[in-house]
MIKOL-669957 format. One record per residue: residue in three letters; chain; x, y, z of N, C-alpha, C in turn. Coordinates in steps of 0.1 Angstrom, whole numbers. Atoms other than C-alpha are relative to their C-alpha. Layout:
<recs>
REC  residu  chaine   n.xx   n.yy   n.zz  ca.xx  ca.yy  ca.zz   c.xx   c.yy   c.zz
REC     ALA       A      X      Y      Z      X      Y      Z      X      Y      Z
...
</recs>
This chain:
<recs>
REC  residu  chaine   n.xx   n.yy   n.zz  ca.xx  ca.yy  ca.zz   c.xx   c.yy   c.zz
REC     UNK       A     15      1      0     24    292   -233     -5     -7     12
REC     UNK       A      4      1    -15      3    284   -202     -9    -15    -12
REC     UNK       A     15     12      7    -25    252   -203    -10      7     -5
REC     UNK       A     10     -6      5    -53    275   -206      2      7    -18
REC     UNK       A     -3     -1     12    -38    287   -239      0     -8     -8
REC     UNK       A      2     13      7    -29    253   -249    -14     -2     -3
REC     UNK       A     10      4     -1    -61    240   -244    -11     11     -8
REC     UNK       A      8    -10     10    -76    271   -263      4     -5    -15
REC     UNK       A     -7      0     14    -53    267   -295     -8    -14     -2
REC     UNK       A      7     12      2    -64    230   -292    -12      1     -4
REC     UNK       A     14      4      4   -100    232   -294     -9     13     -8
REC     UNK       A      2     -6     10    -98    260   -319      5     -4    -13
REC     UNK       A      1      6      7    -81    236   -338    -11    -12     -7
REC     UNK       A      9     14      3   -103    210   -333    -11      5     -4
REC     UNK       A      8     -6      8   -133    236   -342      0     -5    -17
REC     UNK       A     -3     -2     17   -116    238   -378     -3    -12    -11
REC     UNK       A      0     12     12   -115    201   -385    -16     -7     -2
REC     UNK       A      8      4      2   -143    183   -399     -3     -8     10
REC     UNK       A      8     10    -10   -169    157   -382     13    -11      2
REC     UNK       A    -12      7     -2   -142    128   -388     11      0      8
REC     UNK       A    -14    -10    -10   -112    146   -378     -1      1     15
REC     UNK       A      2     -6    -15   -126    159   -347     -4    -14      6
REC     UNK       A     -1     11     -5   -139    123   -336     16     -9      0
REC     UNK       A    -12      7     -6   -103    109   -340      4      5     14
REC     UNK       A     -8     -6    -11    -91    138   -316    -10     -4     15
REC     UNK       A      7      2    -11   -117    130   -291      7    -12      4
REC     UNK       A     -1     14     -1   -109     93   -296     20     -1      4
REC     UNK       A    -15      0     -5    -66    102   -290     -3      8     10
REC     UNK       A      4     -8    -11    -80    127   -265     -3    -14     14
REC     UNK       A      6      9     -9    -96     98   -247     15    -11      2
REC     UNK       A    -13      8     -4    -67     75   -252      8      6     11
REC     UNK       A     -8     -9    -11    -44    100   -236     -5      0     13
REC     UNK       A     -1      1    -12    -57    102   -206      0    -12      7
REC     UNK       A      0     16     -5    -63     60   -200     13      1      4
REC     UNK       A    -15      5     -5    -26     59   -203      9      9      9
REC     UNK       A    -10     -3     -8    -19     87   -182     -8     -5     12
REC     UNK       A      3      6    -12    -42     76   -156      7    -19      1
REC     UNK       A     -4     14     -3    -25     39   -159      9      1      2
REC     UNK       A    -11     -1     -5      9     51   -155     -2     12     14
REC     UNK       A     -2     -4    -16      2     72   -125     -6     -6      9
REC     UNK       A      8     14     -4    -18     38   -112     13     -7      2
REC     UNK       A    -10      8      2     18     20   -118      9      6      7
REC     UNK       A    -15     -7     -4     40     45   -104     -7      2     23
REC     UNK       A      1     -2    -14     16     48    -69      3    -11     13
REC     UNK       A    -11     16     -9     39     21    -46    -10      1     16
REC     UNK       A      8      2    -11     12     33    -16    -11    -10     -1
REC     UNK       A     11      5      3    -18     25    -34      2    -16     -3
REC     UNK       A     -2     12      0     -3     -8    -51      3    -11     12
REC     UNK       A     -4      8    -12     10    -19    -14    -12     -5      8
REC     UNK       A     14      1     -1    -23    -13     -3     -8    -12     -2
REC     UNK       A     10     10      8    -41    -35    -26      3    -15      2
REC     UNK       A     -8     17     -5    -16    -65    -18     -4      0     16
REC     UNK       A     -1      6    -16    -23    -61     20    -15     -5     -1
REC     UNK       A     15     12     -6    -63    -68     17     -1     -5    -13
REC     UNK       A     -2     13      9    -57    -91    -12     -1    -12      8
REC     UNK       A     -5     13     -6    -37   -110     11    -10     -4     18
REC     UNK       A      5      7    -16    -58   -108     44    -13      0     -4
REC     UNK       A     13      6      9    -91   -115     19      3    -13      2
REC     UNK       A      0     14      7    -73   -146      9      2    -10     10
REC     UNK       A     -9      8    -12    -54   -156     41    -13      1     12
REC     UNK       A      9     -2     -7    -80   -142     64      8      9     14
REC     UNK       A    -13     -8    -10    -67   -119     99      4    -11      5
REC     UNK       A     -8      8     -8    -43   -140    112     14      7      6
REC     UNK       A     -9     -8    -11    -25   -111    132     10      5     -5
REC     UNK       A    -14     -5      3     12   -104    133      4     -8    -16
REC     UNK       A     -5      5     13     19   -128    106     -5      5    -17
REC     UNK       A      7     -6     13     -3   -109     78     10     11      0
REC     UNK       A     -9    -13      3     13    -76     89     14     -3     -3
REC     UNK       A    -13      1      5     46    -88     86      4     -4    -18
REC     UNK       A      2      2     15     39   -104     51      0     14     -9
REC     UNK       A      0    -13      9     23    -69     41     13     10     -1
REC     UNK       A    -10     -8      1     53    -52     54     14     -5    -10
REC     UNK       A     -4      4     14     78    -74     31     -2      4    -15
REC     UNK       A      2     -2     17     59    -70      0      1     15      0
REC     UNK       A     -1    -16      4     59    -29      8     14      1     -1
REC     UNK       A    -12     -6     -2     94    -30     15     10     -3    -15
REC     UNK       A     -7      6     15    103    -51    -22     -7      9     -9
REC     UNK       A      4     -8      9     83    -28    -40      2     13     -2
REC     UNK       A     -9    -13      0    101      2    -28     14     -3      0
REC     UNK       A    -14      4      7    133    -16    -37      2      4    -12
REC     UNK       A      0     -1     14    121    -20    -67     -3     13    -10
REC     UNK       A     -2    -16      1    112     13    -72     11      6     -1
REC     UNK       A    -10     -7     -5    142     27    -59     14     -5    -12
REC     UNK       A    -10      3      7    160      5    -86     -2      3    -17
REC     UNK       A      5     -8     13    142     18   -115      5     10     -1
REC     UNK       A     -3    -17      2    153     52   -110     12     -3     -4
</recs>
């Protein structure tokens, strides 16, 4: 079965069910996607590296080579860590 079929079958089921019913599915509908958008948030080692370099040159302020070497550390341990997950 393709998505577009899925997603048919789905919301010819969800037609069938009552007022109730149909608000839970919205309400696990809605779940579902938080948790896939938070695990593909957890899994992006660019974006999270990112966020640690103007964290840290917010907090530190520019202080040159020594920030980028910092940033480059923390990218290099979080693709360790990555790499040890698998």
């Amino acid at each position: 079965m393709s998505v577009p079929e899925i997603e048919a079958e789905i919301e010819a089921e969800i037609e069938e069910l009552g007022d109730e019913r149909r608000q839970e599915a919205d309400q696990l509908r809605e779940e579902v996607g938080a948790t896939a958008a938070e695990l593909t948030a957890r899994f992006d080692v660019r974006a999270r590296a990112r966020a640690v370099k103007e964290e840290t040159v917010a907090r530190v302020g520019w202080r040159g080579p020594a920030v980028v070497a910092a940033v480059a550390v923390v990218a290099v341990l979080l693709a360790r860590r990555r790499r040890r997950a698998r």
